[in-house]
C-alpha positions in Angstrom: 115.2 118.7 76.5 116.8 119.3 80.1 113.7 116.6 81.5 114.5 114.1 78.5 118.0 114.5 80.1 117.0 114.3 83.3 115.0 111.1 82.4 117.9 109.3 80.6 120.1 110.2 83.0 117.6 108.8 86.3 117.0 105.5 84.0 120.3 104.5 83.4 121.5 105.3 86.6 118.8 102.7 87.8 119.1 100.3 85.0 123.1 99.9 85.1 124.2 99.6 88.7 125.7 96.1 89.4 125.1 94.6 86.2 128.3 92.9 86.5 126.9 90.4 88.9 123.3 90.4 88.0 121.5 88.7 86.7 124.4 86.4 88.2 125.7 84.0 85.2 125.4 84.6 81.5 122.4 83.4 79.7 123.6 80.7 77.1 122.4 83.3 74.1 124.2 86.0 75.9 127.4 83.7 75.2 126.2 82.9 71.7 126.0 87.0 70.4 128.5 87.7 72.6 131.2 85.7 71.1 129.9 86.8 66.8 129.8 90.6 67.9 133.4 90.0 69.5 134.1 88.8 65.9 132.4 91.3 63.9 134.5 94.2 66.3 137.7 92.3 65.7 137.6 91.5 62.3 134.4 92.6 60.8 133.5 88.7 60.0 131.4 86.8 62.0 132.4 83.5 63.3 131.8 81.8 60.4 134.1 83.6 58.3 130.8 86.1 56.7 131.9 89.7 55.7 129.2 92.1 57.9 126.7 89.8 57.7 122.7 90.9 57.2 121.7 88.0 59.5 124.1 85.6 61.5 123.7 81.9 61.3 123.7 80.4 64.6 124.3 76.8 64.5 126.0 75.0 67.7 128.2 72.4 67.2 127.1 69.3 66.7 123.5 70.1 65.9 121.7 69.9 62.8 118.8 72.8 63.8 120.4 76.1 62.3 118.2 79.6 62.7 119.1 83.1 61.7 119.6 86.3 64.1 118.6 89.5 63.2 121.8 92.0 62.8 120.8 95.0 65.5 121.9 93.1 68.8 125.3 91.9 67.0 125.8 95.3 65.3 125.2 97.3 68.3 127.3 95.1 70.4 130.1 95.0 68.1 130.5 98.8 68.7 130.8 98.6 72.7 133.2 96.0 72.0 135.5 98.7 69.7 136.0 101.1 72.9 135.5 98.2 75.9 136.6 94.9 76.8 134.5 91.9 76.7 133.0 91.3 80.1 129.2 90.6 81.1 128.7 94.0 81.8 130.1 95.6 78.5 127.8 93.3 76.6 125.0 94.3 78.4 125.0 97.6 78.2 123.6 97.9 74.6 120.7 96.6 76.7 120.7 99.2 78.9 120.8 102.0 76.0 118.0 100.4 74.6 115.7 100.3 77.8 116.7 104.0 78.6 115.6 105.4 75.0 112.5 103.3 75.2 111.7 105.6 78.0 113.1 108.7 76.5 110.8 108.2 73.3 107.8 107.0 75.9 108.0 110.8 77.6 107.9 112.7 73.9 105.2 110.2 72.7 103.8 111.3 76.0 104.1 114.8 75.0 102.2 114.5 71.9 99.5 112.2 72.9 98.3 113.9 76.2 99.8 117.8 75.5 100.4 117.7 79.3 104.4 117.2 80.7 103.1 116.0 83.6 101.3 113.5 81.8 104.5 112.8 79.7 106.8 112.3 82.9 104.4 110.0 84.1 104.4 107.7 81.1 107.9 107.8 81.3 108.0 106.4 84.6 105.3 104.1 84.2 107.5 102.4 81.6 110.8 102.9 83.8 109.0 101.1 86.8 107.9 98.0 84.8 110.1 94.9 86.4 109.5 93.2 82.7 111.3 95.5 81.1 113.6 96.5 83.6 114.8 92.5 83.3 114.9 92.5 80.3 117.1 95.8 79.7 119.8 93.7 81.6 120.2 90.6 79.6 122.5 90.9 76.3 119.6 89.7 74.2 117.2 91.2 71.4 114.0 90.8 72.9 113.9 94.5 73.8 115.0 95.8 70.6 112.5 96.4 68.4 111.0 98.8 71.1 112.7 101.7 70.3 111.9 101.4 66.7 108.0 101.0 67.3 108.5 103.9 69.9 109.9 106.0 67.3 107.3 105.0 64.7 104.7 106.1 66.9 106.2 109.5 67.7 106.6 110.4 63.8 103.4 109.1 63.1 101.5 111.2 65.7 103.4 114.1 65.2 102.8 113.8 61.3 98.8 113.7 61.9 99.9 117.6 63.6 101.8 118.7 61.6 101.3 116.8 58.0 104.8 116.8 57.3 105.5 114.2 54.6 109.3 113.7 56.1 107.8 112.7 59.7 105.7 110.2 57.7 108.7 108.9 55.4 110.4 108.8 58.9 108.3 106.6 60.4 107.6 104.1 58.8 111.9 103.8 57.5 112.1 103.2 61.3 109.6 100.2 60.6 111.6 99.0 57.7 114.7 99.4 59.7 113.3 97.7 62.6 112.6 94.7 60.8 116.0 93.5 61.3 116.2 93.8 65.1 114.2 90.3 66.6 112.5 87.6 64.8 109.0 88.5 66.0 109.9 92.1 64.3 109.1 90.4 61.3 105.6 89.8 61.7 105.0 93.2 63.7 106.7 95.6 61.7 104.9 95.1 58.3 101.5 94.7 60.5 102.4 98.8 62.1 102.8 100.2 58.6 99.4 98.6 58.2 98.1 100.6 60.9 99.5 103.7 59.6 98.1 102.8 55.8 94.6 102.3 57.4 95.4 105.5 59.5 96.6 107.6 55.9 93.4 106.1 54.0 91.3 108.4 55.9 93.4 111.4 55.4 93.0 114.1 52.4 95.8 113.1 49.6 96.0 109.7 51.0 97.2 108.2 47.4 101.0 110.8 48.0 100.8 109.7 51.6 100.6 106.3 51.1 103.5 106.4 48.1 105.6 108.1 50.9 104.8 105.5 53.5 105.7 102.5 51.6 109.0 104.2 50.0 109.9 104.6 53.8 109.3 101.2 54.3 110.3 99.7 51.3 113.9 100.7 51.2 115.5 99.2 54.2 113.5 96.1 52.8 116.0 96.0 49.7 118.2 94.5 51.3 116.2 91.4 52.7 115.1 90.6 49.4 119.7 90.4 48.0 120.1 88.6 50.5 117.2 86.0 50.6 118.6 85.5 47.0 121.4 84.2 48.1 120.3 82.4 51.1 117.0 80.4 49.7 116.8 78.1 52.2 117.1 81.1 55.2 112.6 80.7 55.4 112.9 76.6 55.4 115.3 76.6 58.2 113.5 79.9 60.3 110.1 78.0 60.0 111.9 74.7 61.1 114.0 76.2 64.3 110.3 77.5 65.4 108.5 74.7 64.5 105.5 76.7 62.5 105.1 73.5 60.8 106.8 70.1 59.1 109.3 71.5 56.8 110.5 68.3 55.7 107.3 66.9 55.0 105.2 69.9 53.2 106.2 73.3 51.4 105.7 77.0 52.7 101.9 76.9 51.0 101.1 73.3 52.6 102.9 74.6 55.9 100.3 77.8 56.0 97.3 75.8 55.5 98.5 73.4 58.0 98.8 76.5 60.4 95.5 77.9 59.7 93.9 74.9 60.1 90.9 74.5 62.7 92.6 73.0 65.4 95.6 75.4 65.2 93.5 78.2 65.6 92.3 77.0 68.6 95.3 76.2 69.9 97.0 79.9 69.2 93.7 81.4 70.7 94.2 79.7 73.9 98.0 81.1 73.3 96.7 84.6 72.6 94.4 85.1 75.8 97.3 83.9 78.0 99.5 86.7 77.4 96.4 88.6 79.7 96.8 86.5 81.8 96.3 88.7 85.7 99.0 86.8 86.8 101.1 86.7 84.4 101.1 90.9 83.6 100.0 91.4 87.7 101.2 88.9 90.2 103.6 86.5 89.3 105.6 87.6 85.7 107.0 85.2 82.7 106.9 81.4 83.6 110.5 81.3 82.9 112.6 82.5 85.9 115.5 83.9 83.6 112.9 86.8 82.8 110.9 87.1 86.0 111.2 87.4 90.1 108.3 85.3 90.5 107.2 87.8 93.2 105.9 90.2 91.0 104.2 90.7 87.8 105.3 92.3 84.3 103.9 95.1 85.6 103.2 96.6 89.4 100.1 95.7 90.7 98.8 99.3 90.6 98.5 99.0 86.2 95.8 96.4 86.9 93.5 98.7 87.8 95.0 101.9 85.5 94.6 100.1 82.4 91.1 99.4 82.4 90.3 102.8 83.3 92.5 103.9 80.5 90.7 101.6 77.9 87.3 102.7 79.0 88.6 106.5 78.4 90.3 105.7 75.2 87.4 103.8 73.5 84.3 106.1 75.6 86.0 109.6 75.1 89.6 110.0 73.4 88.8 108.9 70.2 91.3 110.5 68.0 93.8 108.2 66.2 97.0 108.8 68.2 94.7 106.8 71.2 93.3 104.2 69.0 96.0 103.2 67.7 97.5 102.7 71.3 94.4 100.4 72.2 94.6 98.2 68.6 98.5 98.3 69.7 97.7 96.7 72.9 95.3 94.2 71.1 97.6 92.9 68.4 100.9 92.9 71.0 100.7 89.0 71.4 100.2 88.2 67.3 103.9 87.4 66.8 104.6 85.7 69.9 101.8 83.5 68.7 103.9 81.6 66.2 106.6 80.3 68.9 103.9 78.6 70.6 104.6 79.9 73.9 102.2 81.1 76.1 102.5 83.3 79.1 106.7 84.6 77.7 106.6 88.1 78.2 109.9 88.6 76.0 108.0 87.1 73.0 105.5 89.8 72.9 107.3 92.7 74.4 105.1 95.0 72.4 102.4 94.6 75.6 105.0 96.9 77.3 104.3 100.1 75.8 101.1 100.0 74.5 100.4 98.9 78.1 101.9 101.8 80.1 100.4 104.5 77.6 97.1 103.4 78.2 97.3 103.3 81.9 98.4 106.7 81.6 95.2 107.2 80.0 93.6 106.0 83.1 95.6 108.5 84.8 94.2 111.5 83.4 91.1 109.9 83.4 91.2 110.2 87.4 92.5 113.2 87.7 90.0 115.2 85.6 87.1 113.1 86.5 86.7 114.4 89.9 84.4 111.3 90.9 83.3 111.7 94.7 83.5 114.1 97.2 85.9 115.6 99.6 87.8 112.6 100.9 89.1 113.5 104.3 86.7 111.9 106.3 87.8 108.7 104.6 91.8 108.9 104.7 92.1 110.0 108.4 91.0 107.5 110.6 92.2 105.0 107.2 95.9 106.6 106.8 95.7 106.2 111.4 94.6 103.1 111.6 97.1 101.5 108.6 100.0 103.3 110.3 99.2 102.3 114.1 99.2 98.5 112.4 102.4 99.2 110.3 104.2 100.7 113.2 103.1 97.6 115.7 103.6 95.2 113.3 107.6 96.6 112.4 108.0 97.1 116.3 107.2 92.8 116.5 109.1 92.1 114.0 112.3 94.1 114.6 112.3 92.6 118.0 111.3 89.0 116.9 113.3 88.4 113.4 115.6 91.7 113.5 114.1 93.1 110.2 111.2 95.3 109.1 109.7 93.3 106.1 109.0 95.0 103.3 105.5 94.6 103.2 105.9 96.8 106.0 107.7 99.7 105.1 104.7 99.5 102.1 102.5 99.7 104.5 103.8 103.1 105.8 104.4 104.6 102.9 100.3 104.0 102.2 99.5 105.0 105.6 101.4 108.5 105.3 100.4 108.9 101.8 96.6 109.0 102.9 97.3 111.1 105.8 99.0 113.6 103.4 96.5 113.5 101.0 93.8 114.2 103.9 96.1 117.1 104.2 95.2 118.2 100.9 92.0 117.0 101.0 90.2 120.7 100.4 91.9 120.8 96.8 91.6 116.9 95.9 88.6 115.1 94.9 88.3 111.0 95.7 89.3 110.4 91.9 92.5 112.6 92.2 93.6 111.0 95.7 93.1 107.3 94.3 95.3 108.5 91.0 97.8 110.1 93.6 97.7 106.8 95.8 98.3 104.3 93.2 100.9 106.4 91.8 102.9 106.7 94.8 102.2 102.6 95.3 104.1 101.8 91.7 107.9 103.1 93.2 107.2 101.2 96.7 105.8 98.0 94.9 109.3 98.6 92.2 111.5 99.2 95.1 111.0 96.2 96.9 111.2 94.1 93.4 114.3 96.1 93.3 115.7 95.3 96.0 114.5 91.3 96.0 116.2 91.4 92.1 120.1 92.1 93.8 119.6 89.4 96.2 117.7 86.5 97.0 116.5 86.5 93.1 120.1 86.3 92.0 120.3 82.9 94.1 116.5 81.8 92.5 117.9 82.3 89.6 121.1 80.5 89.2 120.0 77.0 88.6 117.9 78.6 85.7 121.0 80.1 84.0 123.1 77.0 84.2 125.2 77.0 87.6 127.8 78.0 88.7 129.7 77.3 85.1 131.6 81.0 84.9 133.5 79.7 88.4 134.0 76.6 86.7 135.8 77.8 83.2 137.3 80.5 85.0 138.9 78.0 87.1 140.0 76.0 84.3 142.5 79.4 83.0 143.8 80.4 86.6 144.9 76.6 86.8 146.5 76.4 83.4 147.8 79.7 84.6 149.8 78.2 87.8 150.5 74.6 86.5 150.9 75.3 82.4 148.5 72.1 82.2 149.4 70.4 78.6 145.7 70.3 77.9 141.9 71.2 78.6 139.4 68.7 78.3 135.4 68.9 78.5 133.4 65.7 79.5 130.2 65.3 78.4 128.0 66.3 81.6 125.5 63.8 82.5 123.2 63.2 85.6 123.9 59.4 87.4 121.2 58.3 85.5 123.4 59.0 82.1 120.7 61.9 81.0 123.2 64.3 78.6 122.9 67.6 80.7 121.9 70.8 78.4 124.6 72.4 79.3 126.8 70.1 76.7 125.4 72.4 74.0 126.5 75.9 74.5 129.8 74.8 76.5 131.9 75.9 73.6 130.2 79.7 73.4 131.0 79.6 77.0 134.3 78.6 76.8 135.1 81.2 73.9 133.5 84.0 76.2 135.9 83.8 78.8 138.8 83.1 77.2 138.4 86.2 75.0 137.5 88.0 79.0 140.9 87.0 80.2 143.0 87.3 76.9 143.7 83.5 76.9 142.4 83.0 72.7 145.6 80.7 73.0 143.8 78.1 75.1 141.3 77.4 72.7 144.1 75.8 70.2 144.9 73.3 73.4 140.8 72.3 74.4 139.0 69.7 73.4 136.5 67.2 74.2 137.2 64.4 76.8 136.7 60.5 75.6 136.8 58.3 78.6 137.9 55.4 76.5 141.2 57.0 75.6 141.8 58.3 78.9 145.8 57.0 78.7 145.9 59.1 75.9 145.4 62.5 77.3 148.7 64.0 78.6 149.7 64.3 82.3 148.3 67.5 84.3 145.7 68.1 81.5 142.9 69.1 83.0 139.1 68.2 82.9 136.0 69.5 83.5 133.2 67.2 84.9 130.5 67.1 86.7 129.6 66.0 90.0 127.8 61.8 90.0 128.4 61.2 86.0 129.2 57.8 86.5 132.2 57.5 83.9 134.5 60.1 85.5 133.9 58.6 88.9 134.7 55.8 88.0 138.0 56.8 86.5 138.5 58.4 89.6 138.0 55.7 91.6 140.2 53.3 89.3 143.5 55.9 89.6 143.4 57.5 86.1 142.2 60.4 87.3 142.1 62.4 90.6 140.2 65.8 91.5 140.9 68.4 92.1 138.7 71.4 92.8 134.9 71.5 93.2 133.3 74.6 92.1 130.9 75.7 94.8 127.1 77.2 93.9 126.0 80.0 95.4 122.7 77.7 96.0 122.6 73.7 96.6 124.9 71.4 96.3 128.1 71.7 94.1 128.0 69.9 90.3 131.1 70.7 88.2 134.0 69.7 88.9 137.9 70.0 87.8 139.9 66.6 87.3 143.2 66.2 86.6 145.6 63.1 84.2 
């Protein structure tokens, strides 16, 4: 227990620092959850006026596309927000304490599945140094959630095949049941892991008791899906609809699944399926979207390319006990759900590659270390780990003296260089399998630390365009104004480019706006806001206040005929500024 400790203790250390200020704006679903947990803490309705809702309709105004959230992220959120104030950091840090149990569970998985605490600390790591899930344990979303359910499945599950304890089982697969409600794609990938564990029970001795106690575990969290789906009929319609698995206005749930399964579908979701293995996607470059993703690095460090191979050749050639193959089938069926968004190449779709992933690297771990391929290395890593550090050295010498900064391809560079010149060292006790296992350990926390360090700066600049400017400074703004002036009124114009395109940023504005206002205590504003119609611009009182944006041709040209004037610009921490305050 004092390592789990340890563990948890190193992970959220890592996870949590700054997360204030990065990522650097609010996601618009961060906004969205953020506003219905604030309501569920306050008054144990969500914003619609529901009493503890099972799952929160999220319908923005104006819009006729409804969906419905799964309850964990609210839930969870809504019990930070009973002890601490809304801010971006509060409401991130259920994140957090999901992404530091994931790698709790991953070391006592580890445990089990490699009887080696070495082997367990790696796995551990493996999972703490993955920028994917490091990125997304720092967003107030759900993507990450079901992890720690899964996780948990699999530890019951391969500590029941030890110890054929019927309340590990029952365990298990209540966790599945339970884990159903924490992200959509949970609701294909839970029911498909109490497959794996039926399949797993079938060839068991008493498999008929087993199974009963498997499905019972499963089964009763389910009860309350099937109350409420009662009373909410249409909840499948509108879920199929707000993911577009097919015409829901045209053709029923059976039409709609032979639509899906049709010939040309299938070869579309193929295509989908191979590119979540995609080398640069989990290698090089990460998700496609820059919200989840550096773009310098992959959902994974570049050493797991060549671990996880290694680890599937061991798993299928040598390790075949269930605990292992049910890692490998894990890995296999990881991009299933994410399949029915029809988004290729999204990492938080199919976060499921995340674990499955890193436990079968560590399989290629032990594979190298016990192989002992090769001979006695040192005549190798000498004149290598020299020569690599005489160009490392030279080349930080130049570049201190030309560009005042060692890069950190650099500083890599060294860390290699001394690595094989201590493993030379060693070389006596190490064979060439051990000293490459060593090596592309040690590379994982160089290649992570200079994602680390690119992730609290120039990323947070990358990435602000992607999560909508600059708009915090602006609504923020909009209360210290009505603070100093006691403005009669706050308006929102629609924001549109110069070429009159609505900006999609018009859709979430009101989440935003409810979000800081609830920050800075000012609920009393809301009463006073409203939307802006330039055609009744002499109606709006003098001093209100309105937010714009920079080039929509309407409000410049109000400006430029007197009716209004402005009065701040809210500056980017990239490009040019675009909102902008007016003032009656």
């Amino acid at each position: 227990m004092v390592t789990a400790l340890a563990i948890a203790v190193a992970t959220a250390a890592l996870y949590a620092w700054r997360l204030q200020d990065a990522p650097i704006y609010l996601s618009p679903d961060e906004a969205i959850i953020s506003v219905d947990a604030y309501s569920i803490a306050s008054t144990a309705r969500d914003v619609h006026g529901r009493f503890l809702p099972l799952f929160f309709q999220i319908q923005l105004p104006g819009e006729t596309r409804m969906g419905w959230f799964t309850p964990a992220i609210f839930y969870l959120s809504a019990l930070f927000l009973k002890v601490l104030p809304l801010s971006e950091a509060t409401i991130r840090l259920p994140a957090v304490l999901v992404g530091v149990v994931d790698v709790v569970l991953m070391y006592f998985i580890g445990r089990r599945l490699f009887n080696r605490e070495s082997s367990a600390i790696v796995a551990s790591a493996l999972l703490a140094l993955t920028p994917a899930h490091f990125i997304l344990s720092r967003y107030a979303l759900d993507y990450l959630y079901p992890l720690p359910f899964i996780l948990g499945w699999l530890l019951c599950l391969l500590t029941f095949l030890e110890t054929k304890r019927p309340v590990l089982l029952f365990a298990g697969t209540a966790l599945l049941g339970i884990g159903f409600f924490s992200y959509i794609a949970a609701v294909v990938m839970m029911p498909l892991y109490f497959l794996f564990t039926c399949v797993t029970l079938w060839y068991l001795p008493q498999r008929r008791r087993r199974l009963i106690v498997a499905a019972a575990g499963f089964g009763l969290p389910l009860l309350m899906l099937i109350a409420w789906l009662f009373t909410h009929p249409t909840a499948f319609a509108d879920t199929a609809a707000r993911y577009d698995l097919y015409d829901t206005k045209n053709l029923n749930a059976l039409q709609g699944l032979r639509a899906f399964l049709s010939y040309p579908n299938l070869d579309r979701l193929s295509g989908l399926y191979w590119s979540f293995f995609n080398p640069s996607l989990l290698f090089f470059s990460g998700d496609r979207q820059m919200m989840f993703s550096t773009r310098s690095i992959g959902v994974f460090t570049l050493p797991i390319a060549l671990l996880l191979p290694i680890g599937m050749y061991h798993v299928l050639s040598a390790r075949r006990n269930a605990g292992a193959l049910i890692v490998f089938i894990g890995l296999v069926t990881a991009p299933l759900a994410a399949l029915l968004g029809g988004e290729g190449g999204v990492i938080n779709r199919a976060v499921e590659l995340l674990p499955f992933t890193v436990l079968l690297a560590t399989f290629g771990v032990e594979f190298l270390w016990s192989a002992r391929i090769g001979g006695r290395p040192r005549a190798f890593l000498v004149p290598a780990g020299a020569a690599a550090l005489a160009v490392a050295v030279t080349y930080a010498g130049w570049t201190a003296v030309t560009r005042g900064r060692v890069g950190t391809s650099t500083v890599a560079l060294m860390v290699l260089a001394v690595g094989m010149l201590v493993a030379a060292a060693m070389a006596d006790r190490l064979s060439l399998s051990r000293v490459a296992a060593i090596g592309l350990l040690a590379w994982i926390p160089v290649q992570f630390g200079s994602f680390y360090a690119d992730y609290f700066t120039d990323y947070r600049l990358r990435s602000s365009t992607w999560l909508g400017g600059n708009l915090r400074g602006a609504l923020e703004s909009l209360i210290e104004m009505e603070q100093q002036e006691h403005t009669p009124r706050i308006y929102f114009s629609i924001l549109a480019s110069t070429s009159g395109l609505m900006d999609i940023r018009n859709r979430w504005m009101s989440s935003y706006w409810q979000f800081y206002l609830i920050k800075h205590r000012r609920e009393d504003l809301l009463a006073r806001s409203g939307p802006f119609d330039a055609a009744h611009v002499r109606a709006v009182p003098p001093g209100s206040l309105i937010l714009a944006n920079v080039g929509e041709v309407n409000m410049d040209s109000l400006v430029k005929a007197g009716e209004l004037k402005r009065v701040r610009l809210v500056p980017e921490v990239s490009g040019p500024e675009f909102f902008a305050i007016l003032q009656r």
